[in-house]
N, C-alpha and C positions, 0 to 999 in steps of 0.2 A: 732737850725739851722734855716737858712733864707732862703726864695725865693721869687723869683718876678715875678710877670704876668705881660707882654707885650700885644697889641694887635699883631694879625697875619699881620703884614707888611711887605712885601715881600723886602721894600727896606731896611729895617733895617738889619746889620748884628752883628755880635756878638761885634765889636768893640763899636758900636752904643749902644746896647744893656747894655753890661758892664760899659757905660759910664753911663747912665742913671741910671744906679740903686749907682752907687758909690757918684751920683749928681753933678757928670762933664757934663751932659748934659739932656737934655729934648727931647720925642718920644711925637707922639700923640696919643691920647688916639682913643677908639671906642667905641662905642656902648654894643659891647661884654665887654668891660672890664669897663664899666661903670655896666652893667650889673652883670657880678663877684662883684663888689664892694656891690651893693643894696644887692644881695643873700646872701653875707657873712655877713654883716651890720643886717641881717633880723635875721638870723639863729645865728648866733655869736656876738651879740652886744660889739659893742669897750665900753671900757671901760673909765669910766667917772673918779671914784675915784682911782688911783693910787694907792694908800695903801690896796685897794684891791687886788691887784698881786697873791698873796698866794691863794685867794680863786677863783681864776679863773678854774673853773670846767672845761673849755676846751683845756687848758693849750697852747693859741694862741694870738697873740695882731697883728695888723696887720694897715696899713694906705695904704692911695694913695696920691702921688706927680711923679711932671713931667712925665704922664704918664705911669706910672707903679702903680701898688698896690705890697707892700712890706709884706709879712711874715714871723712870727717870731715863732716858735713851740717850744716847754718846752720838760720837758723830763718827766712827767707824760704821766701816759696811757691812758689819753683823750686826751693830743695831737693826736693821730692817730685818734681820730673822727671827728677830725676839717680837720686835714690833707686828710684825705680821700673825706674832701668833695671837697675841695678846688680842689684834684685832676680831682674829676666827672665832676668839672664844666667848667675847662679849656678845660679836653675832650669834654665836649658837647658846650661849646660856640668858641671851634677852637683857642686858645689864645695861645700865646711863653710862657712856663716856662723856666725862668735862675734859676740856680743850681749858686750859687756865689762860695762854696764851690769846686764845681769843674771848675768852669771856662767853664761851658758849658749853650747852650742854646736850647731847643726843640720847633718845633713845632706841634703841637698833641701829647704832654707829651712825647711817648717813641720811634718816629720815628724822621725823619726829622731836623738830629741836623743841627744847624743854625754856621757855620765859620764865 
């Protein structure tokens, strides 16, 4: 399954949002979500060799464009080690999670959904 982190922009709405992650369109980034990207990069290193996929011990691959960072989680059960970080950090750095799967978008993960 996929998700996306946004920065916390109060003027962006879910139309905007949705648009950016399908890459009909471009958000700005911040600081915070430059920040997500460095701590995920540090702790989860992307992955260089492709053919490696299979031995991906955290079962995660993940980028940034047009202001979003996009991820992608496996269905091994170290996906949930990656997943769970990624959830800490949007909480502690204030950042929009989009849910694509459902067509929703939050801010401060499980309040404040974004119309």
């Amino acid at each position: 399954f996929g998700l996306a982190i946004f920065a916390n922009n109060t003027r962006n709405d879910l139309h905007d949002i949705s648009e950016t992650y399908y890459g009909r369109n471009s958000l700005a980034s911040s600081k915070q979500l430059e920040q997500l990207y460095t701590d995920t990069n540090d702790r989860f290193p992307a992955l260089i060799d492709t053919d490696a996929v299979e031995d991906l011990s955290w079962g995660m691959d993940f980028s940034r464009d047009r202001g979003c960072i996009t991820y992608f989680f496996g269905t091994r059960p170290d996906s949930d080690i990656a997943f769970d970080f990624v959830l800490e950090k949007v909480r502690e750095l204030d950042l929009v999670l989009y849910d694509p799967q459902g067509h929703i978008a939050y801010a401060g993960v499980e309040s404040n959904s974004i119309k």
